[in-house]
C-alpha positions in Angstrom: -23.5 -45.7 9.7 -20.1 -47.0 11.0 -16.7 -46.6 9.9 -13.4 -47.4 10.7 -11.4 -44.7 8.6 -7.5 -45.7 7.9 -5.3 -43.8 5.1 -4.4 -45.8 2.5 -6.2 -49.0 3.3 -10.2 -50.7 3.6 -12.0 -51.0 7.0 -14.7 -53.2 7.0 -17.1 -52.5 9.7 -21.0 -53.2 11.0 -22.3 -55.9 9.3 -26.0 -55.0 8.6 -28.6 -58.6 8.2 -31.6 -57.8 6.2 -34.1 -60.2 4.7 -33.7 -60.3 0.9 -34.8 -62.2 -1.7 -33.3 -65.1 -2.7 -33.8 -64.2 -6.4 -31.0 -63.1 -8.4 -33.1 -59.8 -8.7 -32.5 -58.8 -5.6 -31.3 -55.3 -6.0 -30.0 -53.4 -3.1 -30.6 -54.3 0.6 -29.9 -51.2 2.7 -28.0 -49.1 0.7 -25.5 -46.1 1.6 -27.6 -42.8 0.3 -25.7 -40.2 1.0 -27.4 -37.3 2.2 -26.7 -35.0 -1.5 -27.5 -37.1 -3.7 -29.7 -35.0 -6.9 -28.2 -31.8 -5.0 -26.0 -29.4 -6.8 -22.0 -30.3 -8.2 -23.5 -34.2 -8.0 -23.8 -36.7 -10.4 -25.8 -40.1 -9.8 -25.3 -43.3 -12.4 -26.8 -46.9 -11.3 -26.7 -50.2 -13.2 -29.8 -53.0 -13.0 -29.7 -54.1 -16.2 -26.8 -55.8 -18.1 -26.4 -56.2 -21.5 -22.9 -57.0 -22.3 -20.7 -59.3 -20.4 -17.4 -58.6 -21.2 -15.7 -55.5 -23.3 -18.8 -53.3 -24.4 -20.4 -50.2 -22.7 -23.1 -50.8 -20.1 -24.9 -47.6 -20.1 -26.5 -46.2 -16.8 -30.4 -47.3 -16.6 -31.0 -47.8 -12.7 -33.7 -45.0 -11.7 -33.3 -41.9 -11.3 -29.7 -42.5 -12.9 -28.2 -39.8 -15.3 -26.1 -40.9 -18.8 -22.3 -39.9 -19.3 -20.6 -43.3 -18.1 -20.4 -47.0 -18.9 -19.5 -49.8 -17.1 -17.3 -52.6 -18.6 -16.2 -56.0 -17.6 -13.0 -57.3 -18.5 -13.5 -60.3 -16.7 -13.2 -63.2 -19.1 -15.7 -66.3 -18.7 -18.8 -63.8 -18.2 -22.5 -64.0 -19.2 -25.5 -62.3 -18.9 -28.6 -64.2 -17.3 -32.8 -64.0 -18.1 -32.7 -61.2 -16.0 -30.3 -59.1 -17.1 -27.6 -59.7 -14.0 -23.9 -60.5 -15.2 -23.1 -63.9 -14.2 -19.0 -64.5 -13.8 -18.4 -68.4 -14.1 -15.5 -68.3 -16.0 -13.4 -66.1 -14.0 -13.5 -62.8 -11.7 -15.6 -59.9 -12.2 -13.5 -57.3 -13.6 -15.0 -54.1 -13.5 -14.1 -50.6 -15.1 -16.6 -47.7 -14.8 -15.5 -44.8 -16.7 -16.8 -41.2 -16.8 -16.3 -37.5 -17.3 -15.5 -35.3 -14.1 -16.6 -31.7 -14.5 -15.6 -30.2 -11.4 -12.8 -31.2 -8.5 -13.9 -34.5 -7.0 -14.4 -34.7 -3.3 -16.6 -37.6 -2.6 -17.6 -40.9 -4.2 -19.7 -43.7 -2.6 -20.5 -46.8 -5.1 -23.0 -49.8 -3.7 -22.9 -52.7 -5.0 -25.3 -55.8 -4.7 -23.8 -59.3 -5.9 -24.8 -63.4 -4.9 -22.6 -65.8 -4.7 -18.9 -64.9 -4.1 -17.8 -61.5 -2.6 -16.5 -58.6 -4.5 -12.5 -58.0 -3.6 -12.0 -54.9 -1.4 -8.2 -54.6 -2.7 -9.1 -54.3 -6.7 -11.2 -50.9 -5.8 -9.4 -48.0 -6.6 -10.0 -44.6 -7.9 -8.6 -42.8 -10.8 -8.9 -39.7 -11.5 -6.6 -38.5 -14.8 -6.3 -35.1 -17.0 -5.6 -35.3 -20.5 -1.9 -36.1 -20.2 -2.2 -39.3 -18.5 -1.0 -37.4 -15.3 -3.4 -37.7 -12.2 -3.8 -40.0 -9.0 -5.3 -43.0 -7.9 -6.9 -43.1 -4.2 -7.9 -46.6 -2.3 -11.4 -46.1 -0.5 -11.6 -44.2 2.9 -14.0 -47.0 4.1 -15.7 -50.5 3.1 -19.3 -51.0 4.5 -21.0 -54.4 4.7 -24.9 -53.3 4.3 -26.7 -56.3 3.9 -25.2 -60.2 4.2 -27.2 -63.2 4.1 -26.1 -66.7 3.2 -27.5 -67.3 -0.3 -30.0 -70.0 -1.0 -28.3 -74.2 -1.0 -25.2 -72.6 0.4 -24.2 -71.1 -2.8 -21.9 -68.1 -1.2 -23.7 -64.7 0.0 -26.2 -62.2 -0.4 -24.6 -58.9 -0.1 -25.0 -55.3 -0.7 -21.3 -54.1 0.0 -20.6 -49.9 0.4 -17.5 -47.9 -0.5 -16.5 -44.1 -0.1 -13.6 -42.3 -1.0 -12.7 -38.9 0.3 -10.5 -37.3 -2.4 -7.8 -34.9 -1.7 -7.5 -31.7 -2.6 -5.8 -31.5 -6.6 -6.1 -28.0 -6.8 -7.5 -28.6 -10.5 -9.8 -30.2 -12.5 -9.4 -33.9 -13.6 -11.6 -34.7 -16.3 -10.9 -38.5 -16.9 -12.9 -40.6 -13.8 -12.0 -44.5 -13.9 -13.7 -46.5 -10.6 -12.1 -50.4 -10.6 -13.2 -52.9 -9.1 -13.5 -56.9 -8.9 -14.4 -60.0 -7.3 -12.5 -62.3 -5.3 -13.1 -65.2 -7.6 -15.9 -66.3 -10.3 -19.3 -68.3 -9.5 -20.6 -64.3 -8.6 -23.8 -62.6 -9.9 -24.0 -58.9 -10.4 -27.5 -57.5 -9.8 -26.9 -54.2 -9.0 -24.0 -51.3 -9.1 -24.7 -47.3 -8.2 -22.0 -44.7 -8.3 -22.9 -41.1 -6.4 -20.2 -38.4 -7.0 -19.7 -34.8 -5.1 -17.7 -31.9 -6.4 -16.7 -29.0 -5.9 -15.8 -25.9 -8.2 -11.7 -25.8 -9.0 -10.1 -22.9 -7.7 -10.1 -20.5 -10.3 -14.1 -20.7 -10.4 -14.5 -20.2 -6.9 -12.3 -17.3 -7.4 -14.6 -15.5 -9.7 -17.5 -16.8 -7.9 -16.1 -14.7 -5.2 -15.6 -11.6 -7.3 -18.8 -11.8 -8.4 -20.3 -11.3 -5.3 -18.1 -8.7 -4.2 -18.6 -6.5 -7.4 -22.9 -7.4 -7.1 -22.0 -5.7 -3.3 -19.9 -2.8 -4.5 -22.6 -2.2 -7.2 -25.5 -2.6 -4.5 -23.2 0.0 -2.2 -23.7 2.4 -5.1 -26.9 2.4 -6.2 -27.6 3.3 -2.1 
């Protein structure tokens, strides 16, 4: 995989052609798996199925997906097609993922497969809140083009388009996760949206992760 990593701001890079279908069901064409995804501190949600176009909950059903977020559309102008894709005629997508966060954040990658228009590299951003409201917002470390093929009669592109976001360091836990993210205009198709996020353990658990080891040493050292 190639990236172009610039603080602050999207790098597209290495444009991947694969032969798709030219169905709206085409799900993803070469899609960024990270390498710990189903490992521990990880959670995994993925959208195939829509079943409300603009304001409700769209609840996690891809395979192998997990529950505890839901995707909405703000996006005005929306349906939802025979196949269970959301259609944006009316107007841009506008997406909002929301979710719980358990541990630090560290890592997210999202993959996203649309026809017709392209999704807007400037409207993704990551929130990641506590309680208070207080928290920070990171653009994505890197854009990846997967999979691009012209879509059938002309009718924009085929494309399964890749994003990761390297978090900083917060020192604590933010519960409240918010992914956004949108097209560039409307006459776009969403087949397909996967979310994979990595953690790690906040400070203060590592902390007694650590005692616990040393007193299951000094208690070993004993018993010798």
């Amino acid at each position: 995989m190639l990236f172009q990593w610039q603080k602050g701001k999207c790098a597209v890079v290495g444009i991947a052609l694969a032969t798709i279908s030219s169905q709206a069901g085409a799900d993803f064409a070469n899609p960024m798996i990270p390498a710990w995804r189903g490992a521990a501190n990880t959670d995994f949600y993925g959208w195939e199925i829509f079943n409300s176009a603009f304001g409700g909950p769209n609840l996690p059903n891809y395979a192998g997906t997990e529950s505890g977020a839901a995707l909405f559309n703000f996006g005005f102008g929306a349906s939802i097609d025979s196949a269970g894709n959301m259609q944006a005629s009316g107007g841009p997508l506008s997406l909002t993922v929301y979710a719980g966060a358990w541990e630090q954040v560290v890592e997210v990658i999202v993959n996203v497969a649309t026809i017709g228009t392209i999704m807007n590299d400037n409207s993704a951003v990551l929130g990641l809140y506590n309680n208070s409201g207080g928290g920070l917002t990171v653009s994505p470390s890197a854009v990846e083009i997967r999979s691009n093929q012209t879509a059938p009669g002309g009718q924009g592109q085929i494309q399964t388009r890749a994003y990761r976001w390297l978090v900083p360091p917060t020192g604590s836990i933010l519960p409240r996760f918010e992914l956004n993210l949108g097209s560039v205009s409307n006459n776009i198709t969403l087949d397909t949206l996967s979310i994979d996020i990595r953690y790690i353990p906040a400070p203060g658990a590592m902390a007694l992760l650590a005692l616990a080891g040393t007193l299951a040493v000094g208690h070993r050292r004993r018993r010798n």
